[in-house]
Backbone bond lengths (Angstrom), bond angles and torsions (degrees), N, CA, C in turn:
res aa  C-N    CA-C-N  psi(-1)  N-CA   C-N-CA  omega(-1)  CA-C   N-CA-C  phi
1 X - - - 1.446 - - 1.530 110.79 -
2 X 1.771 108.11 -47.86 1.603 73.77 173.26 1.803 131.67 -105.14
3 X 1.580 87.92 19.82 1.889 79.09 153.68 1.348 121.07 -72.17
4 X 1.461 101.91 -23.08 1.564 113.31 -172.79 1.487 111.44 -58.84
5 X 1.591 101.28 -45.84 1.531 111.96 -161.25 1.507 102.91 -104.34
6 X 1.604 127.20 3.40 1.800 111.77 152.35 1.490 104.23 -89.55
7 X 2.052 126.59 -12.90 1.405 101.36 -179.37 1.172 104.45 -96.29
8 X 1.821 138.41 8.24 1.154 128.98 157.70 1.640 113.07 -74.74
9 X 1.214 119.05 -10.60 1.636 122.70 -162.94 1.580 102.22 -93.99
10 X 1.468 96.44 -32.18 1.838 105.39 -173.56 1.915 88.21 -76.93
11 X 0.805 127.97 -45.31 1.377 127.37 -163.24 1.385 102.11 -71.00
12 X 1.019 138.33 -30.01 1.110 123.33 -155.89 1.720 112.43 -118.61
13 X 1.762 104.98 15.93 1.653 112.30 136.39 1.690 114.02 -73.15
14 X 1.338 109.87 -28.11 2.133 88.40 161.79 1.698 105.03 -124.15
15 X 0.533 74.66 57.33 2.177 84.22 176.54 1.597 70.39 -59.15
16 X 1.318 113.42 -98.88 1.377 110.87 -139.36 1.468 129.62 -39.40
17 X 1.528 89.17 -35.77 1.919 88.70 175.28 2.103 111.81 -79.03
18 X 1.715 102.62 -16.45 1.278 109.03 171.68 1.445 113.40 -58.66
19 X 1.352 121.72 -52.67 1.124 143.56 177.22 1.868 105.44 -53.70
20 X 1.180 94.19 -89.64 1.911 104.16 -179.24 2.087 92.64 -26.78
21 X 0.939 119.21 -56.65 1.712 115.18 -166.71 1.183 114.16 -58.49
22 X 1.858 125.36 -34.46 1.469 133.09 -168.40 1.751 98.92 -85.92
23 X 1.524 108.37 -38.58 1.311 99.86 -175.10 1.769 105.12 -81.13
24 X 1.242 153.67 -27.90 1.391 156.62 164.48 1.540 100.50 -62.85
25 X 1.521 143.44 -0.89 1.183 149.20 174.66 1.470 97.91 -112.03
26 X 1.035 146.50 -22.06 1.498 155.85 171.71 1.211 95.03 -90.61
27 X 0.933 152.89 -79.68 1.710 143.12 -175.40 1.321 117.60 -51.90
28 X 1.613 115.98 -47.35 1.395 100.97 155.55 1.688 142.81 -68.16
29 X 1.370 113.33 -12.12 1.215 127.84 157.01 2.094 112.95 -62.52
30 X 1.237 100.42 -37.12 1.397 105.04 167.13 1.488 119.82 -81.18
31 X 0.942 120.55 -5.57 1.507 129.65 165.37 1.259 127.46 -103.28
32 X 1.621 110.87 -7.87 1.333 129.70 176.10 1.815 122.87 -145.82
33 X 1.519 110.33 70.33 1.793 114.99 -158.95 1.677 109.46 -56.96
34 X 1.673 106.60 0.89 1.925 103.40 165.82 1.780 101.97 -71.69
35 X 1.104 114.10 -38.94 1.763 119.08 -178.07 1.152 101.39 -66.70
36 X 1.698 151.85 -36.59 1.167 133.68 -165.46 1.489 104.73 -43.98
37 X 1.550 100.23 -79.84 1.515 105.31 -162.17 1.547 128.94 -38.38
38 X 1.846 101.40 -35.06 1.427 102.29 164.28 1.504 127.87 -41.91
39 X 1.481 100.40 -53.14 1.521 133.72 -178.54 1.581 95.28 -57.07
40 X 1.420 129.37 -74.81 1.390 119.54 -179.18 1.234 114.01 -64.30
41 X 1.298 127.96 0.38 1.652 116.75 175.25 1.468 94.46 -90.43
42 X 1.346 147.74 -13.90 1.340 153.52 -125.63 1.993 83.34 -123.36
43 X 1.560 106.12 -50.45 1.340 101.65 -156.53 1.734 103.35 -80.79
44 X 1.720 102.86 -23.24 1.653 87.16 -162.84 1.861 91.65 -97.18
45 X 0.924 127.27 18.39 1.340 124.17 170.95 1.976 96.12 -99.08
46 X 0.788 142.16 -5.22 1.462 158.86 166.35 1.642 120.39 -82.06
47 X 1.343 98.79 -38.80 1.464 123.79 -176.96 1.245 98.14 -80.07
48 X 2.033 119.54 -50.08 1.537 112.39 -159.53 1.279 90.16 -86.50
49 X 1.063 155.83 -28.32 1.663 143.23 148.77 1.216 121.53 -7.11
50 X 1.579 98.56 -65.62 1.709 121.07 -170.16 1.606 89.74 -71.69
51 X 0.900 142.80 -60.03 1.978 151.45 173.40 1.311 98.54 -12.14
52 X 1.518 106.90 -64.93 1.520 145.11 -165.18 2.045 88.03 -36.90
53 X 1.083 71.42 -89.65 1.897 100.70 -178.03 1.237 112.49 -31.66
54 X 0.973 114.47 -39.43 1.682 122.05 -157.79 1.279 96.93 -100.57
55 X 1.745 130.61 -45.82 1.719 102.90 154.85 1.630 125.09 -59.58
56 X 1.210 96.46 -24.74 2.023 86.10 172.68 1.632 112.81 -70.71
57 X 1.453 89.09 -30.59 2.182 76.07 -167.49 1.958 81.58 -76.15
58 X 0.946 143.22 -54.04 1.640 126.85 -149.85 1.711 102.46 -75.65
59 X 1.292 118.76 -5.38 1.691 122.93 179.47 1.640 93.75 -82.35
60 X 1.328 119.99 -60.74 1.637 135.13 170.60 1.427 104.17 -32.09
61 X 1.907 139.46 -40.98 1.027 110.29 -132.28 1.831 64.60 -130.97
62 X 1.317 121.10 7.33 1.567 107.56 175.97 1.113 108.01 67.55
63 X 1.694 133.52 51.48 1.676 120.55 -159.77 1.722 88.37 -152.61
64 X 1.404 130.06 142.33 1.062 138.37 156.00 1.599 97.91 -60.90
65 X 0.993 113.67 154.33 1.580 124.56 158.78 1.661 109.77 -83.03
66 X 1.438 122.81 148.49 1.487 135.05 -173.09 1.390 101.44 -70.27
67 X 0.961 122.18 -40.10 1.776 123.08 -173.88 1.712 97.34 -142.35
68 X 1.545 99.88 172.59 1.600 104.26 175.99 1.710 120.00 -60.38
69 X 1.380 114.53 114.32 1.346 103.62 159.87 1.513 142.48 -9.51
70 X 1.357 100.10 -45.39 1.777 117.53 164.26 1.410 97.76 -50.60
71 X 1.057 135.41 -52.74 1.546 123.84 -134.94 1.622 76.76 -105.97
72 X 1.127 128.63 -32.30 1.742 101.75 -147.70 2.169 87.94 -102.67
73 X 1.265 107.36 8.23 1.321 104.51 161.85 1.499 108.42 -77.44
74 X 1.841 111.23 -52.23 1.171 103.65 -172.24 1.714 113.63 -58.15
75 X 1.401 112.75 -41.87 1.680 98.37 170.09 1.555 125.08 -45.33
76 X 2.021 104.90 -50.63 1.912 86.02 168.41 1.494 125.74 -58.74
77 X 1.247 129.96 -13.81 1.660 137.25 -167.14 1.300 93.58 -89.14
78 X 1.379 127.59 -65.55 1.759 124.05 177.04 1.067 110.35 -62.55
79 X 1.572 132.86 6.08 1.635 136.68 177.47 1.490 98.68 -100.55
80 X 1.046 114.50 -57.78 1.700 126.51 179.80 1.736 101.26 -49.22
81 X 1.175 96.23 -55.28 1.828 96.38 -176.35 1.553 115.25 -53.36
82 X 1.420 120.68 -44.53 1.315 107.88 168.65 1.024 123.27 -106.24
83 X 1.043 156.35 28.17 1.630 151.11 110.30 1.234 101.46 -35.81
84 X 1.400 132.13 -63.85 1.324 150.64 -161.48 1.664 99.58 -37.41
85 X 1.799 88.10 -67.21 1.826 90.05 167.19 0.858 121.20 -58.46
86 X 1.134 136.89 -43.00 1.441 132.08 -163.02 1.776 118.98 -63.77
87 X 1.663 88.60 -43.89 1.559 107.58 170.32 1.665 128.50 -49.14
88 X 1.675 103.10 -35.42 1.347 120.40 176.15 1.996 105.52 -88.36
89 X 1.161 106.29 -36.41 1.613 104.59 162.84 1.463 132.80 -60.04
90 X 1.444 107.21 -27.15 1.524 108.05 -155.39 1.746 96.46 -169.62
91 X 1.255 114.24 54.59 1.572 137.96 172.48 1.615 98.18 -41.80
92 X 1.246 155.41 -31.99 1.439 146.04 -86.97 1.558 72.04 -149.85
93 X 1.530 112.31 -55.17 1.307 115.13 -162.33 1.987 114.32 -111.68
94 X 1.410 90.51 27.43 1.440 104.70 163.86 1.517 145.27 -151.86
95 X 0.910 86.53 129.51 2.126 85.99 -146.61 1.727 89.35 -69.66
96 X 1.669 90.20 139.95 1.655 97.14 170.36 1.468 124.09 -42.30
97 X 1.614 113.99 -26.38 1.381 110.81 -150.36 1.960 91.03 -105.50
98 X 1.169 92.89 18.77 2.094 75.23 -166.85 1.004 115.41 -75.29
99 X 1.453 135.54 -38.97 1.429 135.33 157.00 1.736 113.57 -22.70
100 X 1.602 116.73 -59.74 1.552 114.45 -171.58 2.015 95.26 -83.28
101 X 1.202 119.55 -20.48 1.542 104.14 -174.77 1.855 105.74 -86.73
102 X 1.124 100.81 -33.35 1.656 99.90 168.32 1.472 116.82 -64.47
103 X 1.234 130.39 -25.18 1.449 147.24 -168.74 1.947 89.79 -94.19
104 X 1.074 125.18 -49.20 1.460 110.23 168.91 1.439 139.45 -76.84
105 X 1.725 87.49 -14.15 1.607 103.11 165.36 1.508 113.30 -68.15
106 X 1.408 110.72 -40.92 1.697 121.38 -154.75 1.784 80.44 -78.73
107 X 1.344 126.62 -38.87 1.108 109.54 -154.91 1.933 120.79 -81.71
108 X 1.973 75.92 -13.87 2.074 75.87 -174.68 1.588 102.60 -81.39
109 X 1.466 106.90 -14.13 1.935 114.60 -165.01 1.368 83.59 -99.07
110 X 1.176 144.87 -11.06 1.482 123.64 154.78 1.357 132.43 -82.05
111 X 1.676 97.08 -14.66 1.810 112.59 -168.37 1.838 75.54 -80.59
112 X 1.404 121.87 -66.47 0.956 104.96 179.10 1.677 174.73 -76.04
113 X 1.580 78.94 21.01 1.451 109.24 170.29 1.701 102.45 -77.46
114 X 1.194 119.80 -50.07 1.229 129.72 158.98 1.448 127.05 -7.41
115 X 1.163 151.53 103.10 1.344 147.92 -138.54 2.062 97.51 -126.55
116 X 1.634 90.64 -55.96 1.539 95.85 -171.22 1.303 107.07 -119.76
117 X 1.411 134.67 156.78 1.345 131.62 152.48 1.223 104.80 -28.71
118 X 1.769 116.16 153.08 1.207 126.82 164.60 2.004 121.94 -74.50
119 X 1.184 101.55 119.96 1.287 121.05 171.96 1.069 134.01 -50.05
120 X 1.569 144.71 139.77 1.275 117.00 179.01 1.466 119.54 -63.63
121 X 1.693 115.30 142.54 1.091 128.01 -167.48 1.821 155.22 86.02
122 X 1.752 79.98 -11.70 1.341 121.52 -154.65 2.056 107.21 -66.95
123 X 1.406 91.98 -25.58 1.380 79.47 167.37 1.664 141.99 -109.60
124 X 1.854 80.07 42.49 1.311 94.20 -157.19 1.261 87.42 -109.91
125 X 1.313 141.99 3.50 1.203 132.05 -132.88 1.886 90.17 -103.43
126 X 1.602 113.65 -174.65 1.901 98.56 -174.49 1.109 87.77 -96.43
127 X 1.152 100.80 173.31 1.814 115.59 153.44 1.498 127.05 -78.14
128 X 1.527 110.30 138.60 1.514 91.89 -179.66 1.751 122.94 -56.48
129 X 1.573 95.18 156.52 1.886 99.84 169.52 2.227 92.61 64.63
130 X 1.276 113.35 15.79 1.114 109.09 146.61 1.610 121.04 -126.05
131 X 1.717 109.90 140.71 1.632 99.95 -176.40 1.559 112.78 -78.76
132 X 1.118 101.32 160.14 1.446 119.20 -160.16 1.587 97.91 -103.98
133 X 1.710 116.75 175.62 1.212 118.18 179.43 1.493 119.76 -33.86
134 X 1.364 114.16 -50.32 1.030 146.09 -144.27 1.807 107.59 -85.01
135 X 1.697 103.75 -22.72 1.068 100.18 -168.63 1.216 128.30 102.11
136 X 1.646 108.24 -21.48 1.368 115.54 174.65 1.638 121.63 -80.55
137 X 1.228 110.67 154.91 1.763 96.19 166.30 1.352 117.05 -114.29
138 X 1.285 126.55 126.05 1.139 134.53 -162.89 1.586 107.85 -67.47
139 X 1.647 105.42 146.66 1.665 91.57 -177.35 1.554 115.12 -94.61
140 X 1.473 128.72 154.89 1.282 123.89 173.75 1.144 128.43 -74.23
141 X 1.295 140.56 102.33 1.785 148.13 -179.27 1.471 98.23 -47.90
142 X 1.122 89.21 130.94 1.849 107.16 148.07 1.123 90.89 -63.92
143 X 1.894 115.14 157.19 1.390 141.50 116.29 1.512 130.38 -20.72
144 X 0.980 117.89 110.48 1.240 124.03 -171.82 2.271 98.26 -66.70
145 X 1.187 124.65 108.35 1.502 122.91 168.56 1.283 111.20 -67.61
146 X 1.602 109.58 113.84 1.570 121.53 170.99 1.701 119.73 -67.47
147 X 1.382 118.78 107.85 1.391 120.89 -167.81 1.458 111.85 -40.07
């Protein structure tokens, strides 16, 4: 967490010109579909980083993860992205650190959704409302209500 949160602090003396460059590389990837793949090879090597991390912090805390790592990276990466904006929009009303304190929030309310150690296999499993090998789509559980 806090390598996470001194390379969000270093970044975010040029957020704005960081920002303005990723989004003019996204529009030009839409103006040019040979750049996508670069561009998505760029984002899911970013994602398997965040993957990376997120099986070490839930191995650390002895906790299966709630859904597959894949997917709940892409939520911190589409989390990072808009704070990110938001941060360069409206500085006044966004603390430098929210990107790494939202990323430790999601991670203690995920440690603690967590009931048992993780099982073999367990983070292999799909995400709900996505189809599975099989074609099927897995259904989403209620919350179990604590008496």
């Amino acid at each position: 967490m806090e390598h996470m949160r001194s390379w969000y602090r270093r970044r975010d003396e040029t957020l704005g010109s960081w920002l303005a460059l990723r989004t003019e590389l996204w529009l030009y990837g839409l103006r040019d579909p040979e750049l996508l793949p670069v561009l998505a090879d760029r984002e899911r090597r970013s994602r398997a980083a965040l993957a990376q991390a997120l099986e070490q912090g839930f191995a650390a805390r002895s906790v299966a993860p709630p859904a597959p790592v894949e997917f709940l990276a892409l939520v911190l990466h589409s989390l990072g992205d808009g704070l990110s904006i938001q941060r360069v929009l409206s500085p006044e009303d966004s603390c430098i650190d929210a990107v790494a304190d939202a990323v430790e929030l999601l991670m203690r309310s995920w440690s603690a959704l967590a009931r048992n150690p993780a099982p073999a296999g367990e983070a292999s499993r799909p995400s709900p409302g996505r189809p599975t090998t099989e074609g099927r789509t897995p259904s989403t559980e209620k919350p179990e209500k604590n008496p």
